[in-house]
C-alpha positions as CSV (number, residue, x, y, z in Angstrom):
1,X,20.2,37.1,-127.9
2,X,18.4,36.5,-124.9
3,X,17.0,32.8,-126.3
4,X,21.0,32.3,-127.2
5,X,21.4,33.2,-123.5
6,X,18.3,31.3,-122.3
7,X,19.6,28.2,-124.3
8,X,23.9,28.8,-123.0
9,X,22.6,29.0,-119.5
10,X,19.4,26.6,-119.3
11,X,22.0,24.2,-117.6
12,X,23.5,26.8,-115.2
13,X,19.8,27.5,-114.4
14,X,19.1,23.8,-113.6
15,X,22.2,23.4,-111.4
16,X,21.3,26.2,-109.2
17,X,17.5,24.9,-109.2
18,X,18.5,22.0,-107.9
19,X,21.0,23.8,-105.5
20,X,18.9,25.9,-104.1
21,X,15.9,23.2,-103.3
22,X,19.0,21.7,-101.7
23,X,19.6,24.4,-99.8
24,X,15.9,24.6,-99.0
25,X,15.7,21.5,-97.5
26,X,18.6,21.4,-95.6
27,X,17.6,25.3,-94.2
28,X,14.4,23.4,-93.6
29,X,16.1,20.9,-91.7
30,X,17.6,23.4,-89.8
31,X,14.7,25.1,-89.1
32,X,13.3,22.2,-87.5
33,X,15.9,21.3,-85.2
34,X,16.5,24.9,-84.1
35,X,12.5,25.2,-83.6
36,X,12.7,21.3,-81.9
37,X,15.9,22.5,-79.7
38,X,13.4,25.9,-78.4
39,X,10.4,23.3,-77.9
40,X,12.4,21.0,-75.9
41,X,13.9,23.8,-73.8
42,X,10.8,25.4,-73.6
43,X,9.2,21.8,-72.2
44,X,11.7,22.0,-70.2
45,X,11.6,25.2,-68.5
46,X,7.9,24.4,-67.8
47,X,8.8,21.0,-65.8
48,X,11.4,23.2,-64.3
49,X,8.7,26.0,-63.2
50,X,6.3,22.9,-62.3
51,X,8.9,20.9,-60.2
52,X,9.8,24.3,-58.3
53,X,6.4,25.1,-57.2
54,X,6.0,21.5,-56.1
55,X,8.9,22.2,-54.8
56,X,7.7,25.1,-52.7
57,X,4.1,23.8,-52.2
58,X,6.0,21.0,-50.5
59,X,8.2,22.8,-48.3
60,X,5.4,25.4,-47.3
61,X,3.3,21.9,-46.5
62,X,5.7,20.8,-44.6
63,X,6.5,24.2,-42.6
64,X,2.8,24.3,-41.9
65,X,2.3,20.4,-40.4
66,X,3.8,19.8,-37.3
67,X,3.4,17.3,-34.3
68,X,2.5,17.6,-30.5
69,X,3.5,14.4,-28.9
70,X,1.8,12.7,-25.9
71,X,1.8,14.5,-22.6
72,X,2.4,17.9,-24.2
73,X,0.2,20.6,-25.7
74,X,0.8,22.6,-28.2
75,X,0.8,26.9,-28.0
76,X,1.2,29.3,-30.8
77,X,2.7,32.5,-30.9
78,X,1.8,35.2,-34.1
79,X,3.8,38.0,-34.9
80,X,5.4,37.6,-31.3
81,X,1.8,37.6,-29.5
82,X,0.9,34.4,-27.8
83,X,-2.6,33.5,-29.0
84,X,-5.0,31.8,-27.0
85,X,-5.4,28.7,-28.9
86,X,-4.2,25.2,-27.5
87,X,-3.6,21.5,-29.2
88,X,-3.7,18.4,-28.1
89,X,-1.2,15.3,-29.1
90,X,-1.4,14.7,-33.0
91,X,-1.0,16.1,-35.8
92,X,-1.9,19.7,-36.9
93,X,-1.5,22.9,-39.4
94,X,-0.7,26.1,-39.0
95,X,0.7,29.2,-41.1
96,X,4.3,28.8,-41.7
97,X,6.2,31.5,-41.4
98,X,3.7,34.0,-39.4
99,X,2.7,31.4,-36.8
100,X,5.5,29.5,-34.6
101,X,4.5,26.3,-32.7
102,X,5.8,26.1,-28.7
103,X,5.7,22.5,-27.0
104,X,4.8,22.4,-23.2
105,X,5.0,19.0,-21.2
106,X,2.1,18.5,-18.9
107,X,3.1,15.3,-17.1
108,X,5.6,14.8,-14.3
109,X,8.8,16.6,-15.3
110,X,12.0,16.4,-13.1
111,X,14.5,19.9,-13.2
112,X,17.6,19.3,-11.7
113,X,19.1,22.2,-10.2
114,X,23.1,21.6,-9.9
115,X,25.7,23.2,-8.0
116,X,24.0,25.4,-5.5
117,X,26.5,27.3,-2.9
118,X,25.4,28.7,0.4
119,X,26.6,30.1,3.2
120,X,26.4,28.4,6.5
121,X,25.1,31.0,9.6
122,X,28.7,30.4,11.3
123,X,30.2,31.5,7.6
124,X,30.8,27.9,6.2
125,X,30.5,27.6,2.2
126,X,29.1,24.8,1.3
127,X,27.1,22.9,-2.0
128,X,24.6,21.1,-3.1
129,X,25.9,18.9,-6.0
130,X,21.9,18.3,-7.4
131,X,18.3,18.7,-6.3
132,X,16.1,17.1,-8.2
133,X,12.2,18.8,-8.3
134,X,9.6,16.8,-9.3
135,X,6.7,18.9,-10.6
136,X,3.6,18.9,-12.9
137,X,2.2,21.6,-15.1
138,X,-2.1,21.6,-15.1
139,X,-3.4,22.1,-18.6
140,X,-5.8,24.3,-17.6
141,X,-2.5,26.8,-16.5
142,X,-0.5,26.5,-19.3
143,X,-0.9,29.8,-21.5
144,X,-1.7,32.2,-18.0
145,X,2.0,30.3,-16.8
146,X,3.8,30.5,-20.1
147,X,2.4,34.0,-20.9
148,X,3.3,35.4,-17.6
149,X,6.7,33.4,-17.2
150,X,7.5,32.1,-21.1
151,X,8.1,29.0,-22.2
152,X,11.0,28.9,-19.8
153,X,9.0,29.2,-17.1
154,X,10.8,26.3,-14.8
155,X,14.1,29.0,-14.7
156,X,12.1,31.4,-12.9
157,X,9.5,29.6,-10.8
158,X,11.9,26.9,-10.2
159,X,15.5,27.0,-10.7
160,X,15.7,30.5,-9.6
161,X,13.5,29.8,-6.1
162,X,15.4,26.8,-5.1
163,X,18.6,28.7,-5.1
164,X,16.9,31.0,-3.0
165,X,15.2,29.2,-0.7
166,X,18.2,26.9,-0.2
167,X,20.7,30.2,0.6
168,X,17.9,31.4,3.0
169,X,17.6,28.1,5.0
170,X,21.5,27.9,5.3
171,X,21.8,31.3,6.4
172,X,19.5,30.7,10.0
173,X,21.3,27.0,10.2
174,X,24.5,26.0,11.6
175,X,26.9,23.6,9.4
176,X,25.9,20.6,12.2
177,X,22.4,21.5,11.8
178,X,22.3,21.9,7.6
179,X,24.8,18.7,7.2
180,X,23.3,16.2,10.3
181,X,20.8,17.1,12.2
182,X,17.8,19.1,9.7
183,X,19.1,17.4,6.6
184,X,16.2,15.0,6.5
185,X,13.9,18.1,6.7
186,X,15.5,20.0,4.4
187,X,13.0,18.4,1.3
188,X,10.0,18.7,3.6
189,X,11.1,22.9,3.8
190,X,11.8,23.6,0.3
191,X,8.5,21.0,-0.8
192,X,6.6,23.5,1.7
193,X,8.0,26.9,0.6
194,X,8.5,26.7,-3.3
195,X,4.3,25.1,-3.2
196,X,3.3,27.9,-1.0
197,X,5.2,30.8,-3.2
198,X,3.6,29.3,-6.4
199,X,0.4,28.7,-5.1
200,X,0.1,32.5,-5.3
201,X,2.2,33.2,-8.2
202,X,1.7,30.1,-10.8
203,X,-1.5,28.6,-10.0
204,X,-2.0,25.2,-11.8
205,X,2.2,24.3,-11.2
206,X,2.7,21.7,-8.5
207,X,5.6,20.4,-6.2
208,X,5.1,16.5,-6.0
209,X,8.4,15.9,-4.2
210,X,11.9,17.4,-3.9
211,X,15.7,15.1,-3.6
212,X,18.3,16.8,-2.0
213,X,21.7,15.3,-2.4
214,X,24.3,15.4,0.8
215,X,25.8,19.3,0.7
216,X,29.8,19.3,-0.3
217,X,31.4,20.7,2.6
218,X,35.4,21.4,3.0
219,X,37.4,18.8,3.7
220,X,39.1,19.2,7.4
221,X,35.2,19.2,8.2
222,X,34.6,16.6,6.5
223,X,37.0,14.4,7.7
224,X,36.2,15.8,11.5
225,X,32.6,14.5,11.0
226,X,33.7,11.4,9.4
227,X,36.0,11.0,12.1
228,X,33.2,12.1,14.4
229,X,30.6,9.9,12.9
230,X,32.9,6.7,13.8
231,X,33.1,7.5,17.2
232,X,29.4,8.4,17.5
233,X,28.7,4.6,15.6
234,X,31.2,3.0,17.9
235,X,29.4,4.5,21.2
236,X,25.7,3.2,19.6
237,X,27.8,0.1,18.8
238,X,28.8,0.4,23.0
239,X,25.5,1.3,24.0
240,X,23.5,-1.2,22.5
241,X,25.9,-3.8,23.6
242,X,25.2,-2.7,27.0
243,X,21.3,-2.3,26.0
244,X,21.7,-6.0,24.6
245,X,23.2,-7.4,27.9
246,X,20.9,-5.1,30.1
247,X,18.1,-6.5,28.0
248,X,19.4,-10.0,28.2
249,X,19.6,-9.7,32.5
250,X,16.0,-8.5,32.0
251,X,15.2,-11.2,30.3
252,X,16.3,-14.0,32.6
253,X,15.2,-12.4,35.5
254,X,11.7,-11.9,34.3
255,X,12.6,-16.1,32.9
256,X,13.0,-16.3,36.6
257,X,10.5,-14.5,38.1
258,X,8.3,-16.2,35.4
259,X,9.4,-19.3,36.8
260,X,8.6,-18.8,40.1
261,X,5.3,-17.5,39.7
262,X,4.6,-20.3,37.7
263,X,5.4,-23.0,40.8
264,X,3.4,-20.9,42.8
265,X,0.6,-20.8,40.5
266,X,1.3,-24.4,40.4
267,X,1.7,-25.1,44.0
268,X,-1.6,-22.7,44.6
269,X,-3.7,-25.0,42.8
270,X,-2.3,-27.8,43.7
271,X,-3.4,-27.0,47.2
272,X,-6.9,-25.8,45.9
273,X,-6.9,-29.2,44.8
274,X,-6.0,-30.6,47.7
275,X,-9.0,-28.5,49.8
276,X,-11.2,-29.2,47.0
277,X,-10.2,-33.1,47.4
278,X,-10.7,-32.6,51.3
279,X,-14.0,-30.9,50.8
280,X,-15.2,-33.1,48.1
281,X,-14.0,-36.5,50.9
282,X,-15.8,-34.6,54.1
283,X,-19.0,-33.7,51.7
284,X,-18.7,-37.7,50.4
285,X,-18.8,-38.7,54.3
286,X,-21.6,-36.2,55.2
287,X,-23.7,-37.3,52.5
288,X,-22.7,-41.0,53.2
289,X,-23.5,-40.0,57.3
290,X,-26.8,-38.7,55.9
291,X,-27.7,-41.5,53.5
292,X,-27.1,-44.0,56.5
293,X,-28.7,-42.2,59.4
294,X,-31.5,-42.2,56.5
295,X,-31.5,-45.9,56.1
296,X,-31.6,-46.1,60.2
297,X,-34.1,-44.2,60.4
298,X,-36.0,-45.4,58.0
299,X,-35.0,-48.9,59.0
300,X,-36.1,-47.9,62.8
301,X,-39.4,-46.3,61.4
302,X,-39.9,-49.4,59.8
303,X,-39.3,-51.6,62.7
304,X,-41.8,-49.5,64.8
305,X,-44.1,-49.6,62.1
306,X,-43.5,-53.1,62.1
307,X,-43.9,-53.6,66.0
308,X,-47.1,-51.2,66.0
309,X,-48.4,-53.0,63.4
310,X,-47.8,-56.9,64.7
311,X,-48.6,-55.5,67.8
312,X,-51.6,-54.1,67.0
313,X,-52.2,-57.2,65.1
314,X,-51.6,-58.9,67.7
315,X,-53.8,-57.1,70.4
316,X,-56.5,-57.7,67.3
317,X,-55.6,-61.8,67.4
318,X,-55.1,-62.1,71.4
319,X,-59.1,-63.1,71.8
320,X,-59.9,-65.0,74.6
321,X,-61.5,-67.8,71.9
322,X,-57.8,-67.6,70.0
323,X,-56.2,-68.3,73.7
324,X,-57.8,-70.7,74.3
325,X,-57.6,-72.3,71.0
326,X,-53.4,-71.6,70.9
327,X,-53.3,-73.5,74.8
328,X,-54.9,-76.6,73.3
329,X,-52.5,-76.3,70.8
330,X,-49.7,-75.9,73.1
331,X,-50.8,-78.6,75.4
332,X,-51.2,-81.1,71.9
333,X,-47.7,-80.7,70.7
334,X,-46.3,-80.9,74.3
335,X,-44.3,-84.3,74.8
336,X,-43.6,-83.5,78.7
337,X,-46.4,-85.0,81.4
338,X,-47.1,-83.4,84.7
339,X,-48.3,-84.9,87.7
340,X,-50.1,-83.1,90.6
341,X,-53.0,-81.7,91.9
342,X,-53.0,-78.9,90.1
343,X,-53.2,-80.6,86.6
344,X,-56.8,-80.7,86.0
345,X,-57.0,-77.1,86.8
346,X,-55.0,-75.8,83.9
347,X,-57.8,-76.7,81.2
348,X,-60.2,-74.6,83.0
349,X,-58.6,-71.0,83.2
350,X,-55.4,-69.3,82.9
351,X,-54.7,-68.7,86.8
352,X,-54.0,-72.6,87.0
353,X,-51.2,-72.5,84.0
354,X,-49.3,-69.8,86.1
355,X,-50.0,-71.6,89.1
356,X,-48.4,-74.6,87.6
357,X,-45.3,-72.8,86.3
358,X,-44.2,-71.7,89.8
């Protein structure tokens, strides 16, 4: 019976063989894309994990990297504490989170204090629209200022001692004085007093200047010193009109008095000229008088010389031989004849030639 049933259901058998390997296959399949779904989740799940940490890596990086810029240095405060390291300009790391990064400007900084009121000593209110404070922070103060003062420091070394300072000047100062006449002083003051006050309590913070803009005041005043202001321009206007023609009369009479002394000056030498020319004409004739009773007397000392020297010459020639010999002469060139007694005589001596003459 059981081979009948073998043989009846051999068929039956086959069909459900070939059904169930089928079946087997396609569970297979099935298998294999549930088991490729669960890898592909699980893949990504892992990039998911992966791309988070990055995630956080990157963000913790970027919490830790910060930058001080130029002219500033960098503090750090931990767990609220200010720590005593610095930084210079550039990049740098720190602990996110448990470490917090403070920038503080070292170069010139300008803090603009607005809108100051005061009170006058006569009981006028009146305001400063803006003064400006030009100050510079030392490096070398930076965490004694910051940890005494915080970060903040300008309010209370600054802000807060200008508004001070400026009440305390307007309350010994009239309204004439604070508006006209110490306004110009007023930055001087306040320079003076805020450097002195943080010389002793913020050494290494300096005042390099201080800007005070005109004070508001009310308005009748304000128009009463406007009003007075136009008078005062129109009396310098007056005044140095009358300085202008005062000046002018000055001038022309120093022109004249310039003028005058200048002929006199001219008239004075050309009198010392004249004396000089007289002088010079009466020296000219003295040295002239000179030079000529020079030449006569050197012309008379010549003569005499002369007539001493012929003379003498001549007492030298006058021999009795030379007489004699110059009477023939005489007698030879003579063309006159005499006739007398007396003739002979005159060849034989000298007596008989004067005889002859009378």
């Amino acid at each position: 019976m059981e081979s009948t049933l073998r043989a009846v259901d051999y068929p039956i058998l086959c069909k459900l063989s070939f059904v169930r390997t089928i079946m087997t296959k396609t569970h297979l399949k099935v298998c294999l894309l549930i088991a490729n779904h669960f890898y592909c989740s699980t893949i990504i799940v892992m990039i998911a994990k992966w791309l988070t940490a990055l995630v956080i890596v990157a963000a913790i990086f970027a919490l830790s990297i910060h930058q001080v810029p130029e002219g500033h240095v960098g503090i750090y405060y931990r767990g609220g504490a200010l720590l005593t390291s610095m930084t210079s300009p550039g990049f740098h790391v720190m602990i996110p989170f448990l470490t917090s990064c403070k920038i503080v400007q070292t170069t010139l900084e300008t803090d603009q204090v607005k809108n100051i009121p005061c009170g006058t000593s006569g009981g006028t209110m009146i305001y400063f629209d803006k003064i400006e404070v030009v100050n510079i922070l030392g490096r070398d103060a930076v965490l004694d200022i910051v940890r005494n003062y915080t970060v903040n420091y300008d309010r209370t070394l600054i802000f807060d001692k200008i508004h001070h300072e400026v009440n305390q000047f307007c309350s010994v100062h009239t309204l004439q004085e604070v508006y006209i006449d110490l306004f110009s002083s007023i930055d001087d003051h306040l320079k003076r007093t805020l450097q002195n006050d943080l010389n002793i309590l913020a050494p290494g913070l300096y005042v390099t200047s201080i800007r005070v803009t005109k004070p508001k005041i009310p308005e009748a005043i304000r128009r009463n010193y406007e009003t007075m202001e136009q008078e005062k321009t129109q009396y310098m206007i007056t005044t140095a009109h009358q300085k202008v023609v005062e000046k002018e009369a000055e001038t022309d009479r120093r022109r004249a008095v310039i003028e005058a002394e200048k002929l006199a000056q001219v008239a004075q030498i050309q009198y010392e000229q004249k004396i000089l020319g007289k002088e010079s004409e009466k020296r000219i004739a003295e040295i002239e008088a000179e030079m000529h009773l020079a030449r006569e007397r050197s012309m008379a000392d010549a003569n005499k010389y002369k007539s001493d020297t012929e003379a003498e010459s001549n007492k030298m020639k006058l021999t009795p031989e030379f007489l004699q010999w110059s009477k023939y002469q005489a007698l030879s060139q003579n063309t006159k004849v005499y006739f007398g007694d007396s003739i002979p005589n005159i060849f034989n001596n000298n007596d008989g030639i004067l005889n002859l003459k009378k």
